[in-house]
Each structure stands twice: as C-alpha cells, then as structure tokens.
C-alpha positions as CSV (number, residue, x, y, z in Angstrom):
1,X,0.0,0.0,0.0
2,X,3.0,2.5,0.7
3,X,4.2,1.4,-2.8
4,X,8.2,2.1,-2.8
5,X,9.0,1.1,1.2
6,X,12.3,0.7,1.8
7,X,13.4,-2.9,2.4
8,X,13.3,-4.8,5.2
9,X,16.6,-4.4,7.0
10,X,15.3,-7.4,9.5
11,X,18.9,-8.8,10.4
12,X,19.9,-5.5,11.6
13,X,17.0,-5.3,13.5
14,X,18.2,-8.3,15.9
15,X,19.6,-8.2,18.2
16,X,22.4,-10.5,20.0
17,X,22.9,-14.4,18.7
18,X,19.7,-15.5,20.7
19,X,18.3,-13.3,18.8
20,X,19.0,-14.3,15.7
21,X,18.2,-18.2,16.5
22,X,14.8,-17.3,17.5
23,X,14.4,-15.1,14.2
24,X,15.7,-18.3,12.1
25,X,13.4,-20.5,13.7
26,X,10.3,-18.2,13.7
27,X,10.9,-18.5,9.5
28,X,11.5,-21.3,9.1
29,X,8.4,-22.0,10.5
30,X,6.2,-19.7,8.7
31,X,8.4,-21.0,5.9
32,X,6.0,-24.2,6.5
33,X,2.7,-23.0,7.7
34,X,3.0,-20.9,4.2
35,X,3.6,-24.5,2.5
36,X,1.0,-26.0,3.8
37,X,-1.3,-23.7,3.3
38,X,-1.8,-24.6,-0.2
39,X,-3.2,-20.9,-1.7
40,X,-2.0,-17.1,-1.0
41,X,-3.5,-16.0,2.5
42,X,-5.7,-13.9,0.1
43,X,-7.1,-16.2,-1.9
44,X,-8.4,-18.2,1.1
45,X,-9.5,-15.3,2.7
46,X,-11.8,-13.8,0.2
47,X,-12.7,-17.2,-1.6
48,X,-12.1,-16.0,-4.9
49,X,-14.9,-13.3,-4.6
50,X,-14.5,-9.8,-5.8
51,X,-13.1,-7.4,-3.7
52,X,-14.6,-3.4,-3.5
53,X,-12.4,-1.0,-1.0
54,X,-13.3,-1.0,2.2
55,X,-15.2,-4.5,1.9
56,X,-13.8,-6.9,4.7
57,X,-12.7,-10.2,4.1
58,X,-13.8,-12.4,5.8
59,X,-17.4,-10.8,6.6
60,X,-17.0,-10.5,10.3
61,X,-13.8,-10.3,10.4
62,X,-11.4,-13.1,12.2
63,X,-12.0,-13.2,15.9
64,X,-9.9,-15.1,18.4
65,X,-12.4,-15.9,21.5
66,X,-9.7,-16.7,24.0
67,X,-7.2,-14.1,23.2
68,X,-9.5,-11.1,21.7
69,X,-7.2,-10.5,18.9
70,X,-8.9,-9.6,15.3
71,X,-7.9,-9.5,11.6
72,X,-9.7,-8.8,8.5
73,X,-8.3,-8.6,4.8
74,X,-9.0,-5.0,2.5
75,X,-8.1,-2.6,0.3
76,X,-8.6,1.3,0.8
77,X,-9.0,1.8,-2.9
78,X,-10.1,0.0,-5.9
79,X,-7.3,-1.5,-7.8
80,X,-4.9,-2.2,-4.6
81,X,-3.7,-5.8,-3.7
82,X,-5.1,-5.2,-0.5
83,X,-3.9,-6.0,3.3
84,X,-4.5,-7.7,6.4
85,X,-5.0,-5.2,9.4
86,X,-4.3,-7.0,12.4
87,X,-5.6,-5.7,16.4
88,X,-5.7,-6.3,20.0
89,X,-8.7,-5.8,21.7
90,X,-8.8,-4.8,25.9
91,X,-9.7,-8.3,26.9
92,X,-6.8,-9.8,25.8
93,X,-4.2,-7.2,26.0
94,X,-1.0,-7.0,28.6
95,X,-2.4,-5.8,32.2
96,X,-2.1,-1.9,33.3
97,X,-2.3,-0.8,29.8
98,X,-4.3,2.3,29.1
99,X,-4.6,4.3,25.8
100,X,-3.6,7.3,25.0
101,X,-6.4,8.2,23.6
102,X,-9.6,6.7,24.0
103,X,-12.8,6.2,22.0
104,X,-16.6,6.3,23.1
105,X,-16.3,2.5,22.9
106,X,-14.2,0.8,25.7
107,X,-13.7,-2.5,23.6
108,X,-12.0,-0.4,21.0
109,X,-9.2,-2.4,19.6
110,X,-5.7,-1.3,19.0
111,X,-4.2,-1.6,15.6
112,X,-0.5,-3.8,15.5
113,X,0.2,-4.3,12.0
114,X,-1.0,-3.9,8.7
115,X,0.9,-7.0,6.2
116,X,0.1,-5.7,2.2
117,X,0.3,-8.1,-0.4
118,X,1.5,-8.2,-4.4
119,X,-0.1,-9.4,-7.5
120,X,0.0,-13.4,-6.9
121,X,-1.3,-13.0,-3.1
122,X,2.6,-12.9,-1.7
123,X,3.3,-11.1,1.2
124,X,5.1,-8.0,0.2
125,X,5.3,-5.2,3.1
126,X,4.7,-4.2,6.8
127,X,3.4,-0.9,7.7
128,X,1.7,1.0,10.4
129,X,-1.2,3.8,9.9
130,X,-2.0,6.7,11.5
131,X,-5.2,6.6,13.9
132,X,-8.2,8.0,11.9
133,X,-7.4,5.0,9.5
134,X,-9.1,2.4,11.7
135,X,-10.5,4.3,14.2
136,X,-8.8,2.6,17.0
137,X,-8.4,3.5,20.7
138,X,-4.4,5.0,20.2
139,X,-2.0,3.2,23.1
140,X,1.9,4.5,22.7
141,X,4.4,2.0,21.2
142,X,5.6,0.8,24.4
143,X,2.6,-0.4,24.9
144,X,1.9,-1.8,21.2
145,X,4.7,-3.6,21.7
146,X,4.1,-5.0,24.5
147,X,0.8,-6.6,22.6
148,X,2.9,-7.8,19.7
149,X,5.1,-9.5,22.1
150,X,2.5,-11.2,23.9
151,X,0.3,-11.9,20.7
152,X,-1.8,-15.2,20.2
153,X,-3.6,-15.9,17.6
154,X,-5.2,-19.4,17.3
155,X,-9.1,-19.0,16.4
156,X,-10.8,-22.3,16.0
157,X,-13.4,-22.8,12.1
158,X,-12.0,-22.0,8.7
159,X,-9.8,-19.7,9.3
160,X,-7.6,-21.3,11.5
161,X,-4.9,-21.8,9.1
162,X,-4.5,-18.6,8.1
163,X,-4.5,-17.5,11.5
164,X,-1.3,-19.2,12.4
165,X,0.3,-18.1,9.4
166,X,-0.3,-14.6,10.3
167,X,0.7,-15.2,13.7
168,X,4.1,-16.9,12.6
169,X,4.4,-14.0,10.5
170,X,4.1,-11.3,13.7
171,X,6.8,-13.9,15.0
172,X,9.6,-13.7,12.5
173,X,9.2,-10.3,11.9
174,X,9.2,-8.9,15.5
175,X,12.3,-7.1,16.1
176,X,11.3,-4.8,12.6
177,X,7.5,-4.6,13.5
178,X,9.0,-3.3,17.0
179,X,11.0,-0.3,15.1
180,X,8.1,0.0,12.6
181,X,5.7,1.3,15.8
182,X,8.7,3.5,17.2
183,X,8.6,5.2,13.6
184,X,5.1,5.4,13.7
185,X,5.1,7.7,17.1
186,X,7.8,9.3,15.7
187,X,6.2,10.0,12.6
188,X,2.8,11.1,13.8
189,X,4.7,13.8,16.3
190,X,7.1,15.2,13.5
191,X,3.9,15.5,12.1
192,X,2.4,17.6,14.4
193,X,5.3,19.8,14.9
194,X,5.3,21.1,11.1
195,X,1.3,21.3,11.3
196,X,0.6,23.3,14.4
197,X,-2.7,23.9,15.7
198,X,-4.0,20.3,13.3
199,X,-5.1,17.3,15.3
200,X,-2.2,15.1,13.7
201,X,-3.5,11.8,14.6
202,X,-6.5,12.8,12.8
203,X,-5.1,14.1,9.7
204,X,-6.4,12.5,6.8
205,X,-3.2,14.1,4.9
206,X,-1.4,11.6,7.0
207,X,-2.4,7.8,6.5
208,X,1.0,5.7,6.3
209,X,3.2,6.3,9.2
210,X,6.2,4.1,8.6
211,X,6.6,0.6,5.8
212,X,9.2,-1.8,5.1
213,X,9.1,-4.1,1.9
214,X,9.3,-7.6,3.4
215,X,10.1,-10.7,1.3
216,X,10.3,-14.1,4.0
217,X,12.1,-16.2,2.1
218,X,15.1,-13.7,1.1
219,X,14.7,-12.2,4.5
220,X,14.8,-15.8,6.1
221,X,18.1,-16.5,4.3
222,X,19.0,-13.4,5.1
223,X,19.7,-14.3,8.4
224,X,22.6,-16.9,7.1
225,X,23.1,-20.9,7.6
C-alpha cells in the first residue's frame, strides 16, 4: 500500500545471537505453515470473490475468542492488492495498559500491524497507519509492543490456518515490526510539529506512518546458515 518502502533491514533489527536463532526458527516455520497452506492467504481469505475498497474479508472479520485479537483482509482503494490489518482488543491485552487516547467505545481495539500483499497474493510489506485509519483507541508503542510480544492468535473454524500463518508471521518479523511502531510515534509527532494547531492523529493528509518491503524467504536467508 505504501508502494516504494524501503526494504526490510530485519537482520539488523536483531539483536544478540539468541536473537538471531529465534528469528531463524520463527521462519522457518512460517516457511512451512506458508507451504501447507496450499493458496496465498488472500485467496483463502476472500474465496475467490471480488473485492470493493473497504469490503472486509472475511465478513465478520477473524475473531480469536480466547485471546481477543482480530484480523480482516481489505483494500482502501479499488485497484490495490489489498492488506490484512491486524488488532488487539482490551480483553486480551498486557495488564495496566491504558490508551492514549480513548474512543466512546471501551472495547475499542488497537491496531498492531498492517501486512500488504502483491499481485499473486505474496506477502510484500509491513506498515503502520496513522489513527483516523481504523478508528482505533491509540495506546503508545511501548505499549503496542508489549501486545505484539504477547500476541496469540489461534481461532478455531475455517480460518484457523491462516491464523497461524499470520501469527508466525508477527513472530519472524518482530524485532522490525517493534522499530516500525517507534517510527510510527515518531512519525505522527514530527507530524504535528510542522502542522501546528491540526489534530495530527487525525489528519487525513497523513495515513502511512512508517513501511518496510518484506520478502520471507530472502529475509529468512537473510539471516545466514
């Protein structure tokens, strides 16, 4: 969706040699849950049916009863290969975590990532948006990290597989989804410094606030033997 992200950059994103084993492991094993899935994520998603912007795939969205986490699959225009918004909702999120700023609706989920996809369904880029985009309740990155971190995502039906692919995905690309939310707080309050007097997290002008290309396999090998 942010067409022209730079790339990646995951190895220097991990840290120590612990690190970097848990990084190798994490893709090799979405490595397989890709595999086995048989189709692009997108293609089981929407079923082969014709997507419009804004339309969410599944209808109803993905919900995980036990760990309140949510994804849906979109576009925001017509013509766009579409992504996968991924949230946390209160019930399942880290203990003492408040947002920053809160919507009329108390379940209000926080956004974690957004993973857009190319032409053949192939996960292509991470990205993070700005908070009119979704409409979430806005929590600092500390504290969206702290939700990535502690992250399950395991609904039972249909959509399970997908599920864990996504999950595994969250996995291997931690440490750069981690520097992806810094960027986006970073982003949003540059962004309010050269626009005084706008509400900046509510500035349509702003929708992207910080994108890597991704590409698993080259970033799993990447990683080295």
């Amino acid at each position: 969706m942010a067409g022209g992200a730079a790339p990646s950059g995951l190895a220097a994103c991990i840290d120590g040699r612990a690190g970097l084993l848990r990084a190798r492991a994490a893709g090799e094993r979405l490595a397989g849950l890709a595999a086995g899935l048989g189709e692009a994520p997108v293609s089981l998603l929407t079923r082969g049916q014709e997507g419009t912007a804004f339309r969410h795939f599944p209808a109803g969205d993905v919900y995980d009863l036990s760990s309140h986490a949510q994804f849906y699959y979109h576009s925001h225009r017509d013509g766009e290969f579409g992504h996968i918004h991924l949230f946390q909702r209160p019930r399942g999120m880290p203990r003492g975590l408040a947002p920053l700023v809160a919507t009329a609706d108390p379940d209000a989920p926080c956004h974690l990532i957004a993973v857009g996809f190319g032409a053949r369904g192939e996960a292509t880029e991470l990205f993070t948006t700005n908070r009119w985009v979704t409409g979430e309740a806005w929590y600092r990155a500390d504290a969206v990290k702290a939700m990535v971190a502690g992250l399950r995502l395991a609904p039972a039906g249909p959509w399970a597989p997908v599920a864990r692919w996504l999950a595994a995905m969250v996995e291997f690309y931690r440490p750069l989804i981690d520097v992806l939310i810094d960027e986006r707080d970073q982003a949003v309050a540059a962004w309010g410094r050269a626009h005084p007097g706008r509400d900046e997290l509510n500035d349509e002008r702003l929708e992207i606030t910080s994108a890597r290309s991704i590409d698993p396999a080259a970033d799993l090998a990447g990683l080295g033997p």
